[in-house]
Every structure is written in C-alpha cells, then in structure tokens.
PDB file of N, CA, C and O in Angstrom:
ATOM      1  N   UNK A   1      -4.908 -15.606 -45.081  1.00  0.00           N
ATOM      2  CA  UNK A   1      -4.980 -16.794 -44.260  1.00  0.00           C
ATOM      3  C   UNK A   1      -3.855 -17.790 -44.527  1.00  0.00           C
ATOM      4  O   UNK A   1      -3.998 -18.847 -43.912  1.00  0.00           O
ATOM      5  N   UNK A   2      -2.631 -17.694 -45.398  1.00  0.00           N
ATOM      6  CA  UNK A   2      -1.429 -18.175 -45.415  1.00  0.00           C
ATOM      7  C   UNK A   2      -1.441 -18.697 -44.088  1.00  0.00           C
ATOM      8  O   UNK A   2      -1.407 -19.915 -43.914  1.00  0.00           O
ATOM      9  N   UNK A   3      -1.488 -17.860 -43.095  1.00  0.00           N
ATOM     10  CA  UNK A   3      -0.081 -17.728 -42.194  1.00  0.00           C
ATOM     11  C   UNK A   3      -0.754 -18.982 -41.198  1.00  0.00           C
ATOM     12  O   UNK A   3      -0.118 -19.774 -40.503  1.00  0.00           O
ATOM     13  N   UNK A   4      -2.264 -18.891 -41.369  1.00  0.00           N
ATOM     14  CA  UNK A   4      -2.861 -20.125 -40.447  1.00  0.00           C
ATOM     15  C   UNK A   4      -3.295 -21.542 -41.088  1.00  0.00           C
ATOM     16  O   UNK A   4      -3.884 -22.502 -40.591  1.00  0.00           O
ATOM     17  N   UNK A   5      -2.689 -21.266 -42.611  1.00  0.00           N
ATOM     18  CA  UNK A   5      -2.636 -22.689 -42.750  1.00  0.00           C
ATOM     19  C   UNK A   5      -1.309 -23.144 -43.045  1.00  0.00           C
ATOM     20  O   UNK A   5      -0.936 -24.088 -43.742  1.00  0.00           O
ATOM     21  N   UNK A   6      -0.651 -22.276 -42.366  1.00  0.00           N
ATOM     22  CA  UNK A   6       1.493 -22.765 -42.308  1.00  0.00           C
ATOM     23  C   UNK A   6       1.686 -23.320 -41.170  1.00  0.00           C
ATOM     24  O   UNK A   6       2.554 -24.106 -40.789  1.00  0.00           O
ATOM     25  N   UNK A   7      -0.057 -22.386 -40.149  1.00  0.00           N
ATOM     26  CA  UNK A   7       0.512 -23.203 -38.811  1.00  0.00           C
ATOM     27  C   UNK A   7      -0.229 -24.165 -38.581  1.00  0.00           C
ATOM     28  O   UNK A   7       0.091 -24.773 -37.559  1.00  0.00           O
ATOM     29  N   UNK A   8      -1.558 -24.766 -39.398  1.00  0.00           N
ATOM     30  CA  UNK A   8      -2.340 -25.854 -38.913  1.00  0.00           C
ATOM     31  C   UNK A   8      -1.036 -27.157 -39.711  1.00  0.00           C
ATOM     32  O   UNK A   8      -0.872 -28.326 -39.361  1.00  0.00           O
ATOM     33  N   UNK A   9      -0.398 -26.486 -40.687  1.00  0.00           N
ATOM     34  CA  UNK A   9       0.120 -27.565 -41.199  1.00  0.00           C
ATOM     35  C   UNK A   9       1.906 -28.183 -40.162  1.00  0.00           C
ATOM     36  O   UNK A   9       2.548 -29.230 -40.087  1.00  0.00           O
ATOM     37  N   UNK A  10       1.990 -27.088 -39.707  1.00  0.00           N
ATOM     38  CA  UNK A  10       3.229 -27.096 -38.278  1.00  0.00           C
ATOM     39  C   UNK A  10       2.868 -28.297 -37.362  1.00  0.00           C
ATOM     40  O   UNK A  10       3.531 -29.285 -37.044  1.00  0.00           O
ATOM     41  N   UNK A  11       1.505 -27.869 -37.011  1.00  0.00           N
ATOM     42  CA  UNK A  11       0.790 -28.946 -35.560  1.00  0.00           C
ATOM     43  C   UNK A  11       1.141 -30.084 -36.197  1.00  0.00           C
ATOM     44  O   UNK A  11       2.074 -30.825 -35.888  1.00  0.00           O
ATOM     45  N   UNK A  12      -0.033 -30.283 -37.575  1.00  0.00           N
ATOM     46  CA  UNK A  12      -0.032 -31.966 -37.987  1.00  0.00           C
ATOM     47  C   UNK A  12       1.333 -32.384 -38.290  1.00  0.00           C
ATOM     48  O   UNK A  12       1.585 -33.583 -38.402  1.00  0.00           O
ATOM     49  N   UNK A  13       2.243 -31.486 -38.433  1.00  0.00           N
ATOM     50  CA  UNK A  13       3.528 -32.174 -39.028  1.00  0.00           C
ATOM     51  C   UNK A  13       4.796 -32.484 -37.546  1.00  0.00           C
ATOM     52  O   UNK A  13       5.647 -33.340 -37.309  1.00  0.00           O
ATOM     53  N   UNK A  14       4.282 -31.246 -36.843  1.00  0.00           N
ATOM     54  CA  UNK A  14       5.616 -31.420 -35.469  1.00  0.00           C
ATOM     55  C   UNK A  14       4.297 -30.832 -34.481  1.00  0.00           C
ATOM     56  O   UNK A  14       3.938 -29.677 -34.252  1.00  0.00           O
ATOM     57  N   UNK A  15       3.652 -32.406 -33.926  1.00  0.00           N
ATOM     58  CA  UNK A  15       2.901 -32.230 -32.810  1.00  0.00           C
ATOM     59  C   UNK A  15       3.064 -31.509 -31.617  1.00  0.00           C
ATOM     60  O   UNK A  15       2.436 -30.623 -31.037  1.00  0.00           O
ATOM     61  N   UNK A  16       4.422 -32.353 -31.357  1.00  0.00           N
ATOM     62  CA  UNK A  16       5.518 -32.432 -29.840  1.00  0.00           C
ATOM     63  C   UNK A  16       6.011 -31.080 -29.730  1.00  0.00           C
ATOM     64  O   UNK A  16       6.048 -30.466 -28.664  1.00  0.00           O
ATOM     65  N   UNK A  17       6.499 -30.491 -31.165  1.00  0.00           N
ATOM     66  CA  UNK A  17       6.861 -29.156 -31.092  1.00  0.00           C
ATOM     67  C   UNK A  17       5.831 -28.219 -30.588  1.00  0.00           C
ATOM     68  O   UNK A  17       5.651 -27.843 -29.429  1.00  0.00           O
ATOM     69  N   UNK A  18       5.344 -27.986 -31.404  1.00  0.00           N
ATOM     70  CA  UNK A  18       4.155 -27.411 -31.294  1.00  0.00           C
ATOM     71  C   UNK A  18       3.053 -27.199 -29.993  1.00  0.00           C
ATOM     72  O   UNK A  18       2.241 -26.344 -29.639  1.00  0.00           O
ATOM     73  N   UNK A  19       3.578 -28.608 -29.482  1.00  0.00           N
ATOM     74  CA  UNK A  19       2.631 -28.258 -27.717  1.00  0.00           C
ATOM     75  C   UNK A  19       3.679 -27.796 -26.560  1.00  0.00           C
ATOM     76  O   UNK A  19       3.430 -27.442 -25.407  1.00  0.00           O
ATOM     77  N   UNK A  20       4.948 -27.912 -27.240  1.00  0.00           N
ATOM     78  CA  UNK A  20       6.317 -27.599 -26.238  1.00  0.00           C
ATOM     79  C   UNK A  20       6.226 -26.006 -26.604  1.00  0.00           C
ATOM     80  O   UNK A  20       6.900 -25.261 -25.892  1.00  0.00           O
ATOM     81  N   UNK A  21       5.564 -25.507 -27.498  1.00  0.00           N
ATOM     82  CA  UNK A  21       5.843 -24.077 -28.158  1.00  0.00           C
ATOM     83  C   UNK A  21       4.772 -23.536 -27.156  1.00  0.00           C
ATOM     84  O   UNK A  21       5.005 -22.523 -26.497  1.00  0.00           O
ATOM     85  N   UNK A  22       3.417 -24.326 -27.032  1.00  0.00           N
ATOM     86  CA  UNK A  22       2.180 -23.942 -26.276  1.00  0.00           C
ATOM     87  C   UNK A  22       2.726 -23.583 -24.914  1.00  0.00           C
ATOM     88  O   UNK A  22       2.633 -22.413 -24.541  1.00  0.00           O
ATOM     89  N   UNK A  23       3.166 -24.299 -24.308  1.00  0.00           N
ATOM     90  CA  UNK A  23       3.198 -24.594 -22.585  1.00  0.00           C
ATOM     91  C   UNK A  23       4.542 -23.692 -22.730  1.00  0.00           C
ATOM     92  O   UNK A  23       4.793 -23.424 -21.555  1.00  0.00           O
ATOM     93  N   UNK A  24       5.564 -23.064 -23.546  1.00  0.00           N
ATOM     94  CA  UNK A  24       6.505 -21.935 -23.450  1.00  0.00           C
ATOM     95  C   UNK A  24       5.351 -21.089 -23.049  1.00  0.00           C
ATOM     96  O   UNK A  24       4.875 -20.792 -21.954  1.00  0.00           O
ATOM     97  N   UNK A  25       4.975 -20.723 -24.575  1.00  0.00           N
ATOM     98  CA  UNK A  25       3.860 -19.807 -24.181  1.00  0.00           C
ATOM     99  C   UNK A  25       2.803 -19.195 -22.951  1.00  0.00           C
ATOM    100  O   UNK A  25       2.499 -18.011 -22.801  1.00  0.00           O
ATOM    101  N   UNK A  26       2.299 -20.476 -22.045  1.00  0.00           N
ATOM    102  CA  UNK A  26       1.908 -20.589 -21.096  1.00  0.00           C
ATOM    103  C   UNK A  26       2.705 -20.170 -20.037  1.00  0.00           C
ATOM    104  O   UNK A  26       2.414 -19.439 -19.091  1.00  0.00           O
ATOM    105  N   UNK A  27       4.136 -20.934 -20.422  1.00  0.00           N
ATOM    106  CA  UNK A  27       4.777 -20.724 -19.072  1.00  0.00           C
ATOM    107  C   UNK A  27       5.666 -18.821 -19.180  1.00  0.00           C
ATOM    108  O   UNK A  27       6.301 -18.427 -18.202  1.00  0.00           O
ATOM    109  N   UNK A  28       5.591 -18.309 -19.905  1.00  0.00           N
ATOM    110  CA  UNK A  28       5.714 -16.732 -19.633  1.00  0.00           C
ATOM    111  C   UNK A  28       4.606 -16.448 -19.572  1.00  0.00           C
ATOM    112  O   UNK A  28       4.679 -15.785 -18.538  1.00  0.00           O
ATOM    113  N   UNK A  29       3.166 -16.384 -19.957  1.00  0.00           N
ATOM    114  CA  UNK A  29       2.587 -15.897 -19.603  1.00  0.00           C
ATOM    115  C   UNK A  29       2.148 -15.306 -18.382  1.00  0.00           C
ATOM    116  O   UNK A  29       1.601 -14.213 -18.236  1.00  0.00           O
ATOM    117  N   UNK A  30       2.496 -16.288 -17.387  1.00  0.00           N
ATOM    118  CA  UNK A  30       1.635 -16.410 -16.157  1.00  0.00           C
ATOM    119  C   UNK A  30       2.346 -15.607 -15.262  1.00  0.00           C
ATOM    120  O   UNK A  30       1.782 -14.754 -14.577  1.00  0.00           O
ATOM    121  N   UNK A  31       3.813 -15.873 -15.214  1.00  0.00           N
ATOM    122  CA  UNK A  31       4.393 -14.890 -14.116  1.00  0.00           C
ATOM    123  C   UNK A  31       4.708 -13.676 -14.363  1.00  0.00           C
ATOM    124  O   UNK A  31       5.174 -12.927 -13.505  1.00  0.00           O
ATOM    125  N   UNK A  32       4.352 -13.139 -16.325  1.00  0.00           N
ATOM    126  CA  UNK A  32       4.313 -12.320 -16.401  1.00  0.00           C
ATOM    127  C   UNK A  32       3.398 -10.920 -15.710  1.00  0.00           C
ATOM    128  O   UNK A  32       3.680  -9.817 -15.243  1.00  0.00           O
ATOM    129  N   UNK A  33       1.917 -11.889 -16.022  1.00  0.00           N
ATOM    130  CA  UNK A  33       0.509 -11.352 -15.922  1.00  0.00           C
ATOM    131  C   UNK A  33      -0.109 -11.527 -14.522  1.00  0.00           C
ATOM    132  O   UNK A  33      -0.710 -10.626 -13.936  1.00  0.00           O
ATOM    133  N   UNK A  34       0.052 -12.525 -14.131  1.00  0.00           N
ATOM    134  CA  UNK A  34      -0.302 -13.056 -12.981  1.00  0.00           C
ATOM    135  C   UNK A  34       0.263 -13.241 -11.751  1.00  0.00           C
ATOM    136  O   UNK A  34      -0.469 -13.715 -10.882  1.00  0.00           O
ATOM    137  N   UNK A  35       1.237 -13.014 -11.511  1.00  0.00           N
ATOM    138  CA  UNK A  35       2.719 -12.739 -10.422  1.00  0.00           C
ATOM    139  C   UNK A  35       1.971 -11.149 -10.144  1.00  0.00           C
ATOM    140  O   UNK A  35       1.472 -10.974  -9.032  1.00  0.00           O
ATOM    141  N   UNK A  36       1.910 -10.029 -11.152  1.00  0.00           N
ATOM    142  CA  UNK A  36       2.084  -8.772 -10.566  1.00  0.00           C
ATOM    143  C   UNK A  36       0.394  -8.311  -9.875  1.00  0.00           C
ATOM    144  O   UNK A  36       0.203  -7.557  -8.921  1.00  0.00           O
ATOM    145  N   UNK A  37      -0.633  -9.011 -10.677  1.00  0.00           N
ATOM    146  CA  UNK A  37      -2.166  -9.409  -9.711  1.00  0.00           C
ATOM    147  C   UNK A  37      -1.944  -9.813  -8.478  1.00  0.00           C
ATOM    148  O   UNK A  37      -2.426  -9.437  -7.410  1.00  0.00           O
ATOM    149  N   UNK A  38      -1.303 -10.475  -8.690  1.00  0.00           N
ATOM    150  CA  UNK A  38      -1.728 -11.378  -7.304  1.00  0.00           C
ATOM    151  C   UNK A  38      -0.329 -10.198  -5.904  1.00  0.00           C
ATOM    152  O   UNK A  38      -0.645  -9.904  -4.751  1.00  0.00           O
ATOM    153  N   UNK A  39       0.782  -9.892  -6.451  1.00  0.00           N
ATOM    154  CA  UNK A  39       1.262  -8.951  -5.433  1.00  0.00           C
ATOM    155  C   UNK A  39       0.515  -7.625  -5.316  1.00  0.00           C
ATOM    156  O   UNK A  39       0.694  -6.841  -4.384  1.00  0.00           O
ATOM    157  N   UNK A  40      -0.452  -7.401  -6.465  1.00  0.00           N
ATOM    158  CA  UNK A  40      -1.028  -5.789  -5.744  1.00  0.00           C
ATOM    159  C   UNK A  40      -2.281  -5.814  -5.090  1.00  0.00           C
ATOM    160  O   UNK A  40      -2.914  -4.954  -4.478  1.00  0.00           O
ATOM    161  N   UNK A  41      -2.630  -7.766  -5.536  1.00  0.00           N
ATOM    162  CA  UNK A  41      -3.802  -8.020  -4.491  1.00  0.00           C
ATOM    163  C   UNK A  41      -3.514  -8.165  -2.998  1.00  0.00           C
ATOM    164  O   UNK A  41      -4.068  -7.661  -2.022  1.00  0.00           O
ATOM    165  N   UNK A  42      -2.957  -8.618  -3.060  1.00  0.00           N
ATOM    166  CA  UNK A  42      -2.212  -9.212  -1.314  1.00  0.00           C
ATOM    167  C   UNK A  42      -1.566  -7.933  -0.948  1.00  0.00           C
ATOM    168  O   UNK A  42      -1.244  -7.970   0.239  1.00  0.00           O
ATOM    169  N   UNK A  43      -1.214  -6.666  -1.593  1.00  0.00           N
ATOM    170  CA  UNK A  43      -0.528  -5.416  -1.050  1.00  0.00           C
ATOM    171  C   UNK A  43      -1.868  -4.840  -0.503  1.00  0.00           C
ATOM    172  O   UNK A  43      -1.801  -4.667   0.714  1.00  0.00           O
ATOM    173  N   UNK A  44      -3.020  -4.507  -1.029  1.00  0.00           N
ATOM    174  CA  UNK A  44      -4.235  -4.464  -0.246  1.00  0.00           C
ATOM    175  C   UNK A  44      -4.474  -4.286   0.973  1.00  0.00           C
ATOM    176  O   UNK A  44      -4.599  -3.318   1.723  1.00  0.00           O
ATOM    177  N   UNK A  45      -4.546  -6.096   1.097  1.00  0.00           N
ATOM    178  CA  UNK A  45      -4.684  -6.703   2.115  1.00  0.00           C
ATOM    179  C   UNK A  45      -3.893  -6.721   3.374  1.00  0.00           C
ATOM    180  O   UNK A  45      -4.308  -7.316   4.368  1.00  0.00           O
ATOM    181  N   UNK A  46      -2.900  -6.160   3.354  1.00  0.00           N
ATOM    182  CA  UNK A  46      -2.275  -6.281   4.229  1.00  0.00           C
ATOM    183  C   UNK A  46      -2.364  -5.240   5.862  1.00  0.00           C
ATOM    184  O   UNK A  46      -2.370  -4.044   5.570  1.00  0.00           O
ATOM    185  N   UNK A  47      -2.402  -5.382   6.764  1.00  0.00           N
ATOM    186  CA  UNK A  47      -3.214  -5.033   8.011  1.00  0.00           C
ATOM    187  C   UNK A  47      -1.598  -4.751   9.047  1.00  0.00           C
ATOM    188  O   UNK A  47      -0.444  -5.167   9.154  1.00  0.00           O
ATOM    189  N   UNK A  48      -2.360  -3.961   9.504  1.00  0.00           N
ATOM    190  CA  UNK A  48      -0.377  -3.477  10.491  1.00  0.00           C
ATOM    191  C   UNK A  48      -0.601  -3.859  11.537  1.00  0.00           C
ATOM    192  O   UNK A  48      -1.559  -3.776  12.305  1.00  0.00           O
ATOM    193  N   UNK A  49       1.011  -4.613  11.569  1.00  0.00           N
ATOM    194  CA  UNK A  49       1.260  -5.522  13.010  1.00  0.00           C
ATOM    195  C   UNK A  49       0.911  -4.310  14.495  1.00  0.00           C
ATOM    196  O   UNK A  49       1.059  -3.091  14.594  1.00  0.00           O
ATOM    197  N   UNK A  50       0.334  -5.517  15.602  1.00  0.00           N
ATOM    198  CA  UNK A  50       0.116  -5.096  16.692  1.00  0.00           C
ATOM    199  C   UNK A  50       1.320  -4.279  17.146  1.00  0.00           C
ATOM    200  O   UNK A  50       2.003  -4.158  16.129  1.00  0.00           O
ATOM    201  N   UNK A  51       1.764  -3.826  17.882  1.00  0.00           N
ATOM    202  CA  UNK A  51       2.517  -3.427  18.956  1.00  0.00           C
ATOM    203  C   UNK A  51       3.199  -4.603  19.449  1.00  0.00           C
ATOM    204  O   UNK A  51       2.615  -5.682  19.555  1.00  0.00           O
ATOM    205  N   UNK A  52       4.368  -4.443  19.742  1.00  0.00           N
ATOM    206  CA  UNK A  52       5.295  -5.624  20.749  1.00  0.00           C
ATOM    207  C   UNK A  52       4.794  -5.456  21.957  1.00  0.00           C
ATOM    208  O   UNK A  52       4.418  -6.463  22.557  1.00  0.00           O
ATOM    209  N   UNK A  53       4.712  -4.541  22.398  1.00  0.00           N
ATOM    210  CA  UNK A  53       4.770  -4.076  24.008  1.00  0.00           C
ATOM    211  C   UNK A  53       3.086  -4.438  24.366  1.00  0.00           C
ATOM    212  O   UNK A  53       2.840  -4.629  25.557  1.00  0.00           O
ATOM    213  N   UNK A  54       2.151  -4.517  23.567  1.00  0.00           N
ATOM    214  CA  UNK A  54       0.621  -4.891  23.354  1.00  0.00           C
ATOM    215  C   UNK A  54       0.472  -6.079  23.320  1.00  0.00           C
ATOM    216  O   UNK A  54      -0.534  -6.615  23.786  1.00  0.00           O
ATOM    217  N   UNK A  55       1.746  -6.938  22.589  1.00  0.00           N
ATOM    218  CA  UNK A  55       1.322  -8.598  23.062  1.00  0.00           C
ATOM    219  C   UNK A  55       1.995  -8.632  23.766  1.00  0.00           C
ATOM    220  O   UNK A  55       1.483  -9.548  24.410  1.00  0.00           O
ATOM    221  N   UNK A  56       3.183  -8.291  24.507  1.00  0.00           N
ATOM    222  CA  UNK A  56       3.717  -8.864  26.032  1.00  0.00           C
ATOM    223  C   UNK A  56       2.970  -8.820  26.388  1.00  0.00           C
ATOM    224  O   UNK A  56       2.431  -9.900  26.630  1.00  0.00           O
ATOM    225  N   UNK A  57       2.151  -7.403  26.795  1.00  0.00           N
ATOM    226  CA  UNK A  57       1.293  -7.497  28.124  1.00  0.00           C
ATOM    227  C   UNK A  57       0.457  -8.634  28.015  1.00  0.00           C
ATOM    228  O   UNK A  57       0.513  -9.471  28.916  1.00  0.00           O
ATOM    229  N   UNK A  58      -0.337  -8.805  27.023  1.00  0.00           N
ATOM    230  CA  UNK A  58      -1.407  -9.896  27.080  1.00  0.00           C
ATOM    231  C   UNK A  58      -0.960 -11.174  27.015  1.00  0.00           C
ATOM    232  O   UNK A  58      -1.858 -12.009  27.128  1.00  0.00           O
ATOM    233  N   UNK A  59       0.448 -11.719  26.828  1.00  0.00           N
ATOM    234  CA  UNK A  59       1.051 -12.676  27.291  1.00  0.00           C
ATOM    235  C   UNK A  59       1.412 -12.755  28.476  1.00  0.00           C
ATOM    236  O   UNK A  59       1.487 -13.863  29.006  1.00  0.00           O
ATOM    237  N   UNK A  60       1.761 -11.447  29.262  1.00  0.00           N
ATOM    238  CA  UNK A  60       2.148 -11.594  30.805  1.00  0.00           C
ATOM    239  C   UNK A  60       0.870 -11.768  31.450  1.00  0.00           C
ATOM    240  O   UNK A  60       0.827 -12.664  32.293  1.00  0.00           O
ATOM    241  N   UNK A  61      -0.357 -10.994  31.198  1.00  0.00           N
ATOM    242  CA  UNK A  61      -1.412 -11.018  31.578  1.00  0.00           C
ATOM    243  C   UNK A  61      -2.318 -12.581  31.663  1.00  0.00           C
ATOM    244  O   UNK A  61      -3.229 -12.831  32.452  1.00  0.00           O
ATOM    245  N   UNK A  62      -1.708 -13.562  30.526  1.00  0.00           N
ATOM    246  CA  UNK A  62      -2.671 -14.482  30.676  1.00  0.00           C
ATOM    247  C   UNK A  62      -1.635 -15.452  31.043  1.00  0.00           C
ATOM    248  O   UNK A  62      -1.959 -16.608  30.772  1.00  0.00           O
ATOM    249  N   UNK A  63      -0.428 -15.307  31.607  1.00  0.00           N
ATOM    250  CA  UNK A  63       0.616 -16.131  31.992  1.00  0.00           C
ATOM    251  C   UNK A  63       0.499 -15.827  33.753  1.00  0.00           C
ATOM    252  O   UNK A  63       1.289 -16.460  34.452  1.00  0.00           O
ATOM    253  N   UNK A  64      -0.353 -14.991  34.359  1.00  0.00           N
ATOM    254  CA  UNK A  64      -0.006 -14.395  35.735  1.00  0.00           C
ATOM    255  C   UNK A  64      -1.401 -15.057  35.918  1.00  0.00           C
ATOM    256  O   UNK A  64      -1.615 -15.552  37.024  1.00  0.00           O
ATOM    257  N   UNK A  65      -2.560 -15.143  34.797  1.00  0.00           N
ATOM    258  CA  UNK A  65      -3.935 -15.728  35.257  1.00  0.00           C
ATOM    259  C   UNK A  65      -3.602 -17.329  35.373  1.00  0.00           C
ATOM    260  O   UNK A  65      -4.092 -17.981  36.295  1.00  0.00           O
ATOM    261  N   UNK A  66      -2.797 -17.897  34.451  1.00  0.00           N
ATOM    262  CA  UNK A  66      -2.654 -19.244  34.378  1.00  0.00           C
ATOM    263  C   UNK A  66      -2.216 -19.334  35.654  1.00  0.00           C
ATOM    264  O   UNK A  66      -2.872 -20.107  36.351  1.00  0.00           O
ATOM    265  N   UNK A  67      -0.759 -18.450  36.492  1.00  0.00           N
ATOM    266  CA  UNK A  67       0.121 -19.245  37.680  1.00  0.00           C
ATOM    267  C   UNK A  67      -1.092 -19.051  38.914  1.00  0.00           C
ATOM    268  O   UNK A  67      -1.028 -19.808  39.882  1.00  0.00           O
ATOM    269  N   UNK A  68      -1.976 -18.221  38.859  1.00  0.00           N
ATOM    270  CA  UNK A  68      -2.288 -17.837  40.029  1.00  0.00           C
ATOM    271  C   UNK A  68      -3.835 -19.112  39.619  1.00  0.00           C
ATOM    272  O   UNK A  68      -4.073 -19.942  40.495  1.00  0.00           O
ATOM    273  N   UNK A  69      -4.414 -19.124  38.777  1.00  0.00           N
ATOM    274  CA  UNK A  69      -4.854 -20.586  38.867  1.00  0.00           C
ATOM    275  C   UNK A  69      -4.503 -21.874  39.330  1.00  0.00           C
ATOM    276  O   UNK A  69      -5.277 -22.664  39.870  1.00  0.00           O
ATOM    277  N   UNK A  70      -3.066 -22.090  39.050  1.00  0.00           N
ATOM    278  CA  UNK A  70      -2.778 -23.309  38.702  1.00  0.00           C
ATOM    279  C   UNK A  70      -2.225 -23.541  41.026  1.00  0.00           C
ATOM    280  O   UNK A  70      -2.148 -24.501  41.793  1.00  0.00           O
ATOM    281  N   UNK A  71      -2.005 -21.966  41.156  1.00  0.00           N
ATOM    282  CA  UNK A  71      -1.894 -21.754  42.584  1.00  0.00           C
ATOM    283  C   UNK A  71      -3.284 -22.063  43.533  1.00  0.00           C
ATOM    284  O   UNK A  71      -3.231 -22.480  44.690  1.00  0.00           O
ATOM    285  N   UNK A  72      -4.497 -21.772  42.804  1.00  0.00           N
ATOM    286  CA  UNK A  72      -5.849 -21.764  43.673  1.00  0.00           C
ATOM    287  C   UNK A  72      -5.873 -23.607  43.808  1.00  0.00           C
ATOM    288  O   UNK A  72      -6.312 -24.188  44.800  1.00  0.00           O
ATOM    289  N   UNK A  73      -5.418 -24.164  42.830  1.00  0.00           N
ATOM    290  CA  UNK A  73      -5.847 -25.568  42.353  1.00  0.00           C
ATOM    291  C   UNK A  73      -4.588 -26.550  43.541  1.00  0.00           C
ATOM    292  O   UNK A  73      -4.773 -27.679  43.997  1.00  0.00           O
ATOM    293  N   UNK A  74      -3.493 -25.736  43.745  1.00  0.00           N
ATOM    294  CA  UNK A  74      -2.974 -26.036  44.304  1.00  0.00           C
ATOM    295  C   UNK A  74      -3.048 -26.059  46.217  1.00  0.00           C
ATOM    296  O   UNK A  74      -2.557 -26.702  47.144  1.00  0.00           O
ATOM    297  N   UNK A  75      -4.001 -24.902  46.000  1.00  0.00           N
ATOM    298  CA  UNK A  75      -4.320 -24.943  47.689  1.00  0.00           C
ATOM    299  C   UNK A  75      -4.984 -25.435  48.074  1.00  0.00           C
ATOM    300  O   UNK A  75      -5.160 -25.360  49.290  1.00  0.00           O
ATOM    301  N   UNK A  76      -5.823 -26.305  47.216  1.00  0.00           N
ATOM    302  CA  UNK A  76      -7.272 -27.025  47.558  1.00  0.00           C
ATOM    303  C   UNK A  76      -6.908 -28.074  47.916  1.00  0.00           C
ATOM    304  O   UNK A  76      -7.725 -28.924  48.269  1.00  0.00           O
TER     305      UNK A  76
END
C-alpha cells in the first residue's frame, strides 16, 4: 500500500495537479471508449434512403393536387 499513500499524499500536496491529471484521464477516456459505442450504435440504426425517382413522383403528385386545387378555388 506504498503506492496509495504516495498518491493520497500527491492530492493533499498538488491539489490542482492532481484534478488536471483526473479530467486528462477523463478526457481520453471517453473518445476512446465511447466515440466507437456510440458509431456501432448509430451503424445499426441506420435505414436506406428512398429512391429519387419515388420522391419526385410524390412531389409531382402533391404539386399537380395543390395546382389543380388552387385552380377549383379559382373558378368559383
């Protein structure tokens, strides 16, 4: 138990160090561990785009319902 009372005596002596050593610590951790979770979670998830030619139509389709509305509204 040397080695953990070299480091309780580190903290009380170099606080500032010691929490700058923490949040290193922290800060590799995360994009180590947690960057490659979170891309093989969201690789999952991922769902395949429609067709181009599948949303024209249904853009031409609800663009030909809008003119020919906006035509009935107009003849009245």
């Amino acid at each position: 138990m040397p080695v953990m009372e070299k480091l309780k005596m580190f903290v009380v002596q170099e606080p500032v160090v010691a929490a700058s050593c923490l949040i290193a610590g922290v800060g590799l951790f995360l994009p180590a561990v947690v960057r490659p979770m979170l891309d093989s979670f969201e690789a999952s998830k991922q769902v395949p785009q429609p067709a181009l030619n599948d949303h024209a139509a249904e853009t031409r389709n609800k663009f030909s319902e809008l003119l020919l509305g906006a035509a009935i509204v107009l003849c009245i």
